[in-house]
C-alpha positions as CSV (number, residue, x, y, z in Angstrom):
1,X,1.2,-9.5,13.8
2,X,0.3,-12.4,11.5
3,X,-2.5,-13.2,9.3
4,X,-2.6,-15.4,6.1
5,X,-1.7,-13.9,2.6
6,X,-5.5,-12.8,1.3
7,X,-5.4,-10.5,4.5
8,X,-2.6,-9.1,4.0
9,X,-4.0,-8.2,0.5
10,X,-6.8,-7.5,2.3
11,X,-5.2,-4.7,4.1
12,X,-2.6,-3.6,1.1
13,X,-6.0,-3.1,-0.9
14,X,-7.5,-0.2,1.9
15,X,-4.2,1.1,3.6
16,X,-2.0,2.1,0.8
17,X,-4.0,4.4,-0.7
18,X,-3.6,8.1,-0.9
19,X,-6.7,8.6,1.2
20,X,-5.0,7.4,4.1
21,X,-3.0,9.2,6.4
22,X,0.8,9.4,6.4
23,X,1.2,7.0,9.3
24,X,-0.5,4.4,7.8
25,X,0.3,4.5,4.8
26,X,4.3,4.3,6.2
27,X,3.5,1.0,8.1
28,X,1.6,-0.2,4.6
29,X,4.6,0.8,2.6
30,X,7.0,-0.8,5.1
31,X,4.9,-4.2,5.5
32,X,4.6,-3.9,1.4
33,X,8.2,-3.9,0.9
34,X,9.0,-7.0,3.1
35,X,6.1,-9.2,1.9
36,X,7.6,-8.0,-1.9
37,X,10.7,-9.7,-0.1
38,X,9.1,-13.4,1.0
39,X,6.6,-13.2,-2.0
40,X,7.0,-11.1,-5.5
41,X,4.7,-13.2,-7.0
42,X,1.7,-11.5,-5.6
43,X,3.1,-7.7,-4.8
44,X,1.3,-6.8,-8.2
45,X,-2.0,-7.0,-6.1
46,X,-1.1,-5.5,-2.9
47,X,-2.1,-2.1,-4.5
48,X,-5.0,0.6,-3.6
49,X,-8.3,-0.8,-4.8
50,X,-8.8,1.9,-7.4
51,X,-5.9,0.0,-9.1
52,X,-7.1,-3.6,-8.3
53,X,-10.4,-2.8,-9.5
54,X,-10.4,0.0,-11.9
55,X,-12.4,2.4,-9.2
56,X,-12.0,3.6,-6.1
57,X,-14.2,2.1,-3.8
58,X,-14.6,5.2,-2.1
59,X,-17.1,7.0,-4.4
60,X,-17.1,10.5,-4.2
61,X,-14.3,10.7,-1.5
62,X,-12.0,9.7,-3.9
63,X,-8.2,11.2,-3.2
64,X,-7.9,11.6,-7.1
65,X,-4.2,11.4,-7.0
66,X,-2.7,8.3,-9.7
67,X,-1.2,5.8,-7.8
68,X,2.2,4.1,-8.9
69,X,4.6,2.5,-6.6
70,X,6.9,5.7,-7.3
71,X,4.8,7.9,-5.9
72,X,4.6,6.4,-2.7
73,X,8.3,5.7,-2.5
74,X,9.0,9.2,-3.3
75,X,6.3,10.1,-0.3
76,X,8.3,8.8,2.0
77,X,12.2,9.3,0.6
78,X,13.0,11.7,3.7
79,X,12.3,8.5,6.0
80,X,14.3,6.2,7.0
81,X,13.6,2.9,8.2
82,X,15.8,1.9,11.4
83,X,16.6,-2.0,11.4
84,X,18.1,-3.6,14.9
């Protein structure tokens, strides 16, 4: 997959929020933590956008869980990521 750097943004922005399901939240997490790799600059907005913006874009469905890159990490200590 590519796609230029607002896109993945973009994405980080929708998919890494609690209101997501498990699965895509991993792949988020997983694509968060490699483009923290090639660019730490901009990892401080490749967060949910109730963080970004101060609300959660999703009005009343709103997960109403605090987001912090902890929490997530600790969602998904019991996985393991395989590398070839």
């Amino acid at each position: 997959v590519t796609a230029n750097l607002r896109s993945w943004i973009n994405y980080m922005n929708q998919r890494i929020c609690f209101r997501n399901t498990s699965e895509i939240m991993y792949i988020a997490k997983l694509l968060r933590d490699d483009l923290k790799e090639l660019c730490p600059t901009v990892v401080e907005y490749m967060v949910p956008d109730c963080i970004l913006k101060g609300r959660c874009s999703q009005k009343t469905m709103t997960c109403g869980e605090k987001w912090n890159e902890e929490n997530l990490d600790n969602k998904f200590k019991s996985l393991r990521r395989i590398n070839k």
